[in-house]
MIMI-395917 format. One record per residue (C-alpha): residue number from 1; residue in three letters; x, y, z. Coordinates in Angstrom, 3 decimals. Example, Ala and Ser with C-alpha at 12.3 -4.5 7.8 and 13.67 -1.06 7.14 Angstrom:
% residues 2
1,ALA,12.300,-4.500,7.800 .
2,SER,13.670,-1.060,7.140 .
This chain:
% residues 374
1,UNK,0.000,0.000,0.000 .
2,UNK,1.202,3.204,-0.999 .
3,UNK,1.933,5.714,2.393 .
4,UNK,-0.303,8.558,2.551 .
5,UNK,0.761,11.692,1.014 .
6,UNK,3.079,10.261,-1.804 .
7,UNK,1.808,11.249,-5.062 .
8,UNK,4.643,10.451,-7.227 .
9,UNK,5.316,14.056,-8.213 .
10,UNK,8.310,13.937,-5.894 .
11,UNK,10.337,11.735,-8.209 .
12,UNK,13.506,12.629,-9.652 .
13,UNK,12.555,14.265,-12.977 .
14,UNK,15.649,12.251,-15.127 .
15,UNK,13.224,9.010,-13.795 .
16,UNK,9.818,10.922,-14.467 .
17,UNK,11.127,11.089,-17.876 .
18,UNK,11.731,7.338,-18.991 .
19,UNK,7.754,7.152,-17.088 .
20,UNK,6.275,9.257,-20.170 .
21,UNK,6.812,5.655,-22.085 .
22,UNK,3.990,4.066,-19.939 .
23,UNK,0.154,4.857,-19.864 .
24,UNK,-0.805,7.608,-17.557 .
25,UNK,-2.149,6.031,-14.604 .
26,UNK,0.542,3.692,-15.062 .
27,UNK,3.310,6.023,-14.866 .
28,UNK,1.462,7.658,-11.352 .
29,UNK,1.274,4.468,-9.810 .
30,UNK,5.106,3.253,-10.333 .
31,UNK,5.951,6.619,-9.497 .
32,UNK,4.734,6.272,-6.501 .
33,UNK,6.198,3.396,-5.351 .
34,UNK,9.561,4.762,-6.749 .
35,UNK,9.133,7.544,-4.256 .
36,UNK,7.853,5.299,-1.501 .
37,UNK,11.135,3.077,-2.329 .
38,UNK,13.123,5.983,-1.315 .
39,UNK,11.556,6.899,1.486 .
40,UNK,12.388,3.882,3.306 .
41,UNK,15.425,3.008,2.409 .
42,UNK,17.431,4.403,5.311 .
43,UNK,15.408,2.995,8.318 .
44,UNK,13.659,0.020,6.376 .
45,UNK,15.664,-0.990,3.536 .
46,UNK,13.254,-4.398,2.786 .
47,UNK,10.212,-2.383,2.699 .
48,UNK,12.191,-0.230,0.605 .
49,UNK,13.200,-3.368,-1.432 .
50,UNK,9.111,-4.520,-1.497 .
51,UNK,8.198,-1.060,-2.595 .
52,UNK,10.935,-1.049,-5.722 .
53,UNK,10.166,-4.729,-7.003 .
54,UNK,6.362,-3.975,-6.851 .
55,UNK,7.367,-0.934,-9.267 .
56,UNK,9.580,-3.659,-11.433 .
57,UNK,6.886,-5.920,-11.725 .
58,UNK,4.709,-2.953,-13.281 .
59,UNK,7.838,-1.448,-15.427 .
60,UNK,9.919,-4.026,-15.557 .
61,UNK,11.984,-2.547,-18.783 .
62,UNK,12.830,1.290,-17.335 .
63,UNK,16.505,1.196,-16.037 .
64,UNK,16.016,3.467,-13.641 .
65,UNK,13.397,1.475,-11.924 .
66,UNK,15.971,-1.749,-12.241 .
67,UNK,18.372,0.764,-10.619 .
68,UNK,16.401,1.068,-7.661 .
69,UNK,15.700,-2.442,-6.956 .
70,UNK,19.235,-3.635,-7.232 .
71,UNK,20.003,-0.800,-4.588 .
72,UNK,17.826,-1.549,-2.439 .
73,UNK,18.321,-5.270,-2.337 .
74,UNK,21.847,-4.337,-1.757 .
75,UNK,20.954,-2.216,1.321 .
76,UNK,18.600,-4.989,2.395 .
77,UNK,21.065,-7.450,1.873 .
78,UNK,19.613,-10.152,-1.061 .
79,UNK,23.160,-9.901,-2.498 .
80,UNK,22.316,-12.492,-5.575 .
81,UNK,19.710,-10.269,-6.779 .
82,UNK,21.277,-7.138,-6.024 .
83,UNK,24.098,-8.529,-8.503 .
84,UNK,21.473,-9.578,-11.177 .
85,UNK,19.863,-6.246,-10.800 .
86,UNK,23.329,-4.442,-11.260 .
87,UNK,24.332,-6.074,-14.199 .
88,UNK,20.542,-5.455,-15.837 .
89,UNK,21.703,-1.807,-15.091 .
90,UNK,24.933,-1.983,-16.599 .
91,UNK,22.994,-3.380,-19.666 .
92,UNK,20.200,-0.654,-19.819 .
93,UNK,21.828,2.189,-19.113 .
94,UNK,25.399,1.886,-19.756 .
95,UNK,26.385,3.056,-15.883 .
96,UNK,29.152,1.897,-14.843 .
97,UNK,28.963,3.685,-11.218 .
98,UNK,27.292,0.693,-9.688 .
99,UNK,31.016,-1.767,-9.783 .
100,UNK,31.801,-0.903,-6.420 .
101,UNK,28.564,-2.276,-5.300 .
102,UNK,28.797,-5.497,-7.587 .
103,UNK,32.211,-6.000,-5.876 .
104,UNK,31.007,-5.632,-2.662 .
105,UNK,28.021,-8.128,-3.465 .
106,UNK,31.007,-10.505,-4.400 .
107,UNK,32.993,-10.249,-1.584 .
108,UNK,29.307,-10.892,0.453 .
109,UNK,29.125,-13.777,-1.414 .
110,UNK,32.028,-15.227,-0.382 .
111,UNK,33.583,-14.629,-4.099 .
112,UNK,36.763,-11.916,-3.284 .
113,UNK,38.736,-12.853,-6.147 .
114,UNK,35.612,-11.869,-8.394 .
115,UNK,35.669,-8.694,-6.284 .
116,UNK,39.304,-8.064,-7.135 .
117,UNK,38.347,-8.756,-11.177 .
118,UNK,35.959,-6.026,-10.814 .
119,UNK,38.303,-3.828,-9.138 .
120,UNK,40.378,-3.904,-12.647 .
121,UNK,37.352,-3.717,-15.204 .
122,UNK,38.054,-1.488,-17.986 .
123,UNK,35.568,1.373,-17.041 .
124,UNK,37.515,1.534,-13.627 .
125,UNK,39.317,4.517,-14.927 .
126,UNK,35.920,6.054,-16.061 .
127,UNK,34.261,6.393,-12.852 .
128,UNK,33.582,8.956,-9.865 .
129,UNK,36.296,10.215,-7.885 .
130,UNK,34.074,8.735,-4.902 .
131,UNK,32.802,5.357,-6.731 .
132,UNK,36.847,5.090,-7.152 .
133,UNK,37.676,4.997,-3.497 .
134,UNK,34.996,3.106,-2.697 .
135,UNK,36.313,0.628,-5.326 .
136,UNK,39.880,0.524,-3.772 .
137,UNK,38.081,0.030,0.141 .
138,UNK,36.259,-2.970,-1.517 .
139,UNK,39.314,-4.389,-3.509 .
140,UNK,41.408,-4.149,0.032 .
141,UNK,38.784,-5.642,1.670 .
142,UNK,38.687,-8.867,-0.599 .
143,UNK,42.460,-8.888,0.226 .
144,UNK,41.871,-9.206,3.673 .
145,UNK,39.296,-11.915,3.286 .
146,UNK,42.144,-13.840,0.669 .
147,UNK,44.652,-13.412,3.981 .
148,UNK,46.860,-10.655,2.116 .
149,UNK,46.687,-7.935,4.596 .
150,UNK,49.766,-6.442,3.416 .
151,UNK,48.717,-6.327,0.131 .
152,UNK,45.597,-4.791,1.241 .
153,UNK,47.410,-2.224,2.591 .
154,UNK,49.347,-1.099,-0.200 .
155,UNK,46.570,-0.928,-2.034 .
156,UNK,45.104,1.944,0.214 .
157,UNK,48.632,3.798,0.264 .
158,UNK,47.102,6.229,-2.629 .
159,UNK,47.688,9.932,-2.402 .
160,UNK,43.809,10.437,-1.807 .
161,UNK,44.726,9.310,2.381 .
162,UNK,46.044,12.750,2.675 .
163,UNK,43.937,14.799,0.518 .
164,UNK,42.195,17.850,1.966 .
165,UNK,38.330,17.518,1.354 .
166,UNK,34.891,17.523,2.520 .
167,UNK,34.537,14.384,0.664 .
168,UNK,32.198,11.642,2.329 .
169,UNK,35.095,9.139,1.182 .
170,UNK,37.997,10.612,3.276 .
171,UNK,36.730,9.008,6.550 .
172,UNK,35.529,5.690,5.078 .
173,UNK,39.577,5.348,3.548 .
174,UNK,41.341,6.396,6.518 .
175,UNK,39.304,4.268,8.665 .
176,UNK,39.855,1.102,6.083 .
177,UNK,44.024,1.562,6.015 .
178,UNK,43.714,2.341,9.976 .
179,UNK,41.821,-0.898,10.496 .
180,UNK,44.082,-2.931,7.966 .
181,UNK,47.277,-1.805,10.023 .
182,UNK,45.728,-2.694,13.115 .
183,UNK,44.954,-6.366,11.396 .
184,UNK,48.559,-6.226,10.508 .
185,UNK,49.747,-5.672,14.218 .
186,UNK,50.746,-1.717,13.609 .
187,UNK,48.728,-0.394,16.441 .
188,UNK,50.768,2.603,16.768 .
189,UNK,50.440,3.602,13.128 .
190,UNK,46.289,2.383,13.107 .
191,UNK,46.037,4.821,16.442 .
192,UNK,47.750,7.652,14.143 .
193,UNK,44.986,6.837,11.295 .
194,UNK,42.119,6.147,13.547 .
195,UNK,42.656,9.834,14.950 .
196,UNK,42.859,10.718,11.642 .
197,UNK,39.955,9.281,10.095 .
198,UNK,37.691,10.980,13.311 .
199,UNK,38.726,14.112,12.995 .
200,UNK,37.427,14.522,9.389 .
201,UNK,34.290,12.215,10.361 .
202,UNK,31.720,15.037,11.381 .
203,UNK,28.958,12.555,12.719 .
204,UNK,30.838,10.057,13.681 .
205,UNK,29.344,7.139,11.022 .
206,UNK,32.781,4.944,10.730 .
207,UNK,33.145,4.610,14.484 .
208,UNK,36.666,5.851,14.561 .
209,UNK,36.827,7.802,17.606 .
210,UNK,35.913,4.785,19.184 .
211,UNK,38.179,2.807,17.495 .
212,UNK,40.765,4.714,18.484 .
213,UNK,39.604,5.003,22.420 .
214,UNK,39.812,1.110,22.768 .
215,UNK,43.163,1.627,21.198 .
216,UNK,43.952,3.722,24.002 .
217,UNK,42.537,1.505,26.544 .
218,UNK,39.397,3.952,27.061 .
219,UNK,35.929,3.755,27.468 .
220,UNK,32.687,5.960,26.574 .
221,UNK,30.084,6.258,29.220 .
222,UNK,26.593,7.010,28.472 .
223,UNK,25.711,9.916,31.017 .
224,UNK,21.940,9.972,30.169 .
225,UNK,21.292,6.044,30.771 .
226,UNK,18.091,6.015,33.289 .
227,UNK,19.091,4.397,36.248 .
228,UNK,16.772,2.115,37.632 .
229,UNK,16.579,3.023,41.091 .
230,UNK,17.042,6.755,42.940 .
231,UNK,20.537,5.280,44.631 .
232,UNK,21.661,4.199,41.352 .
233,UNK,20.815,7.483,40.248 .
234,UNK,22.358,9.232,42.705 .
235,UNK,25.361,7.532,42.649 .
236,UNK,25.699,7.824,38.812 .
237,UNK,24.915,12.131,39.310 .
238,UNK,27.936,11.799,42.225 .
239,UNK,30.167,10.186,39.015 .
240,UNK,29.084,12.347,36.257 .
241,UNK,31.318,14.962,36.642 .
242,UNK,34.341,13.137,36.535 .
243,UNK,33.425,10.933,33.682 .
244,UNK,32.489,14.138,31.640 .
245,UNK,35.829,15.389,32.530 .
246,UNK,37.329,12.349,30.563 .
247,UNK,35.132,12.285,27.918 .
248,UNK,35.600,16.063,27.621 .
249,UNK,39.858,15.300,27.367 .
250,UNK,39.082,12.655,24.892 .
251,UNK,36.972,14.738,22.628 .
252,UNK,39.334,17.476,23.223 .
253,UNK,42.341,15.090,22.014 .
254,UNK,40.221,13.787,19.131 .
255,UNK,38.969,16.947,17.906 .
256,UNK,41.856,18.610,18.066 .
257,UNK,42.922,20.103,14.749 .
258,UNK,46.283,19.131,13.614 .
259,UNK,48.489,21.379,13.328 .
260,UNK,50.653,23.047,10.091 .
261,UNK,53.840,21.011,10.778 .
262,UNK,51.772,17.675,11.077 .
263,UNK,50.195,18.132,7.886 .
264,UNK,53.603,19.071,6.468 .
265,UNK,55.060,15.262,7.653 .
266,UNK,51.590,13.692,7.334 .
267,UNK,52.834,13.105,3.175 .
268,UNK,56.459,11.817,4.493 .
269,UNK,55.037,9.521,7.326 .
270,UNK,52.868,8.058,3.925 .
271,UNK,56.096,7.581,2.545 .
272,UNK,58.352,5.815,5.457 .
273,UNK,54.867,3.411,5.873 .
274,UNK,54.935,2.446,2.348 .
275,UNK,58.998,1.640,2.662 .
276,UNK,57.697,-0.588,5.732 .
277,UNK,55.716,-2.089,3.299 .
278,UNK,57.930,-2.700,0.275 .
279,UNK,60.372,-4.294,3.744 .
280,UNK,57.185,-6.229,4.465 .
281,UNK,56.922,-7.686,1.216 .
282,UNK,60.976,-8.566,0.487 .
283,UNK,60.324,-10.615,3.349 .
284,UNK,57.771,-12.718,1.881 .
285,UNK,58.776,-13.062,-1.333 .
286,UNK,56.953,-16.698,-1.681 .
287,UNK,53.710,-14.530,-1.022 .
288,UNK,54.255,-11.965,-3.754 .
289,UNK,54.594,-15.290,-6.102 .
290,UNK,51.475,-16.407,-4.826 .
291,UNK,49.620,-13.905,-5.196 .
292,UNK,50.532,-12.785,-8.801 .
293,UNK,50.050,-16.406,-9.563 .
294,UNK,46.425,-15.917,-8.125 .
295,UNK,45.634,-12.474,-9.657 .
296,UNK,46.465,-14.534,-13.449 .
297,UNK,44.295,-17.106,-12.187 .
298,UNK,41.405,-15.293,-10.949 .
299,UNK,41.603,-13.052,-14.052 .
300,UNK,40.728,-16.043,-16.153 .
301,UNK,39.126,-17.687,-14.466 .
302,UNK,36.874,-14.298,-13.239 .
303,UNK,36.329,-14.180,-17.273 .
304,UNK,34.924,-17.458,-17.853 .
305,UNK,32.991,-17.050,-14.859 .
306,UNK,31.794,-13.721,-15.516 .
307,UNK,30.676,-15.061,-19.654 .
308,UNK,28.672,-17.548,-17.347 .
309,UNK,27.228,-15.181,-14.682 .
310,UNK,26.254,-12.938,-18.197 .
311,UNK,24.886,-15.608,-19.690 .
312,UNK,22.806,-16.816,-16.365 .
313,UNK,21.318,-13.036,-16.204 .
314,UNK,20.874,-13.005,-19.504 .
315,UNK,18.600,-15.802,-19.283 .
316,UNK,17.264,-13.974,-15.675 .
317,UNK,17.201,-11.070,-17.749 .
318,UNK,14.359,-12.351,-20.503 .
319,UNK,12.671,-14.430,-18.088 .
320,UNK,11.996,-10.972,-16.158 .
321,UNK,11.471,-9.219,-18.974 .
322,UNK,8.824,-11.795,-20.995 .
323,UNK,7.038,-12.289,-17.143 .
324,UNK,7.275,-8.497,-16.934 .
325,UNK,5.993,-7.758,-20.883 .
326,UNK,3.255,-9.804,-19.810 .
327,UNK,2.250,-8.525,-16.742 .
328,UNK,2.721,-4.749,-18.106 .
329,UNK,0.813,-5.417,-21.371 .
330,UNK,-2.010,-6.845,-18.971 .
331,UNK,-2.342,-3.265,-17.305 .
332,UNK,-1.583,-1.172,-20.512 .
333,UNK,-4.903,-3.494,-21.918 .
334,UNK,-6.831,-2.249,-18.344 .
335,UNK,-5.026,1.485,-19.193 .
336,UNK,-6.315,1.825,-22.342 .
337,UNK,-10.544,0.371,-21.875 .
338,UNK,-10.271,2.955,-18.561 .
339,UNK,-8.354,5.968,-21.559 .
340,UNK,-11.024,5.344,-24.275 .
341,UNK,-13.851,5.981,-21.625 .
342,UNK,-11.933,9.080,-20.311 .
343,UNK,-14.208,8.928,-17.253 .
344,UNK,-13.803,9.046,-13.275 .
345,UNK,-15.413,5.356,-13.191 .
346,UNK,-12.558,3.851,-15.547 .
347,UNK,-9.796,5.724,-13.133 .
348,UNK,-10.770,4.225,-10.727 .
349,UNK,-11.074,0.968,-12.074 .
350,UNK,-7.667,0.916,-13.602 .
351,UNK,-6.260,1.518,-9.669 .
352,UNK,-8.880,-1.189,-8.265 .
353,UNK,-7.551,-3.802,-10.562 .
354,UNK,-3.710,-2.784,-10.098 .
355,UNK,-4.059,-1.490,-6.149 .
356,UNK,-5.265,-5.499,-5.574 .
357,UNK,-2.819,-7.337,-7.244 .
358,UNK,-0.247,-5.389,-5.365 .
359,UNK,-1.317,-5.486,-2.020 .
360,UNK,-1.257,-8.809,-1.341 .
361,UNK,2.619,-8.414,-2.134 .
362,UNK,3.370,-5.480,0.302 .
363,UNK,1.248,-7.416,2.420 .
364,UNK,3.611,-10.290,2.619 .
365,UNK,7.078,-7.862,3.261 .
366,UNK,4.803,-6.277,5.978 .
367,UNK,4.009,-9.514,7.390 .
368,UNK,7.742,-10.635,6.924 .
369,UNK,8.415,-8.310,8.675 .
370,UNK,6.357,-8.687,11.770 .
371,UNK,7.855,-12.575,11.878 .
372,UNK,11.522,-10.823,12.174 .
373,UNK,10.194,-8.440,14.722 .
374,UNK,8.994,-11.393,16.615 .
């Protein structure tokens, strides 16, 4: 059921356009689920997932409306479809923005090496600035999970660790080559990063102050947890100001901007870590053999694989789009009977007919739901 007060005019107008393909009432009603889609998808990414394949099952040949259920089925977490959906996009539209995502789905599905054959496709070089990073967090990641922490961590030793910006990407890479030193036993240097990271992460979504507080061997204290008695409470109030005396010094430490001659080294201290690293790796020589050996053989072996995963959503692809033809020449046939009478009375038919066959499926993610809440 559509939420009250969506009427579909609040789409993105680039997605209103490919909607002036479909019938008019047609176009409203995937519209609004579109819009309902993106309402959720922050606090309830499946019913932002139910929302976006009820639209697909009505437009099932619009890119953008693929687009939006591969997101949200990444957000929600049904990785295999997510990956279908991304390569349908890919397909459609030409955008090649959604490979960090497909890598990520790969390294959820327990496939790194196919993450790390993403991380080299030829439209790499093509993308985002941001899509970019978030590429190289992913490809470091499926490092990690292949045991090559080292390697993971010369792959985030890019000049883009030090750059000055605003950029929603600077925290998410400092925190990734902080938490891959720490992995590799650097705690000092991960401590150095973790600061780092938190100072340019304004609300605090990677967690690295308190990263870097258990680092430090210290603890935050939630000073407005209701106590559950009046001596509890009391003796908490008796506490408080000395714990907000800590956290005050902590925040202090963490927030504190660094200064002119640290940014100066911050570029050198990159330098000295990635000599570390280049030690690192003389040492293990029989690793950097291994692991070319495994980038050849995940390359071809990524290939084939990837001919058969196009192949497989290929097939996905026209099943989809035949059950989808179907289905959307079933409503177009309703559309038109309810256009030729131009009346109220065939309006409102043509959203009787369509509002029932699609509540019994937002009835079932509402229901799943409830089961998970239980």
């Amino acid at each position: 059921m559509i939420p009250e007060g969506i009427t579909g005019a609040e789409l993105d107008r680039s997605v209103k356009a490919e909607l002036r393909s479909l019938p008019r009432g047609l176009a409203d009603l995937v519209a609004q689920h579109l819009v309902a889609s993106g309402r959720f998808i922050d606090d309830d990414p499946e019913r932002a997932y139910q929302h976006a394949r009820t639209a697909r099952r009505l437009a099932a040949r619009l890119g953008g409306v693929r687009e939006a259920v591969a997101i949200t089925a990444y957000l929600a977490e049904h990785y295999d479809e997510a990956l279908t959906e991304f390569r349908a996009v890919r397909r459609m539209t030409g955008n090649h923005e959604v490979i960090a995502m497909m890598a990520d789905c790969e390294r959820a599905l327990g496939r790194p090496e196919k993450a790390l054959t993403l991380s080299r496709d030829k439209h790499v070089r093509d993308l985002s600035e941001a899509t970019q990073v978030e590429l190289l967090i992913v490809a470091a990641g499926a490092r990690r999970d292949m045991g090559q922490t080292a390697a993971a961590i010369q792959t985030l030793q890019v000049p883009e660790l030090t750059k000055r910006t605003k950029a929603d990407w600077l925290p998410r890479l400092r925190y990734a080559y902080a938490d891959a030193l720490e992995e590799a036993g650097r705690e000092d240097d991960a401590l150095i990063w973790f600061h780092r990271a938190a100072g340019v992460d304004a609300d605090g979504s990677t967690g690295a102050a308190e990263r870097a507080a258990q680092l430090e061997g210290l603890q935050f204290t939630d000073l407005d947890e209701d106590d559950e008695d009046d001596d509890s409470e009391d003796e908490a109030y008796d506490a408080e100001p000395e714990d907000e005396a800590e956290v005050a010094e902590f925040d202090d430490e963490v927030d504190e901007p660094e200064d002119e001659a640290e940014d100066a080294d911050l570029d050198d201290e990159l330098e000295d870590e990635a000599d570390d690293g280049e030690v690192d790796e003389a040492d293990e020589p029989e690793d950097d053999a291994e692991a070319a050996e495994l980038d050849d053989e995940v390359d071809t072996a990524g290939l084939a694989d990837d001919e058969a995963d196009e192949a497989e959503g290929d097939a996905e692809f026209a099943d989809t789009g035949l059950e989808g033809e179907a289905e959307e020449d079933a409503e177009l046939s309703d559309v038109a009977v309810a256009g030729q009478g131009e009346d109220a009375a065939g309006d409102a038919e043509l959203h009787g007919v369509v509002d029932d066959a699609l509540d019994g499926e937002v009835a079932k993610a509402d229901e799943s739901d409830g089961v998970k809440g239980e």
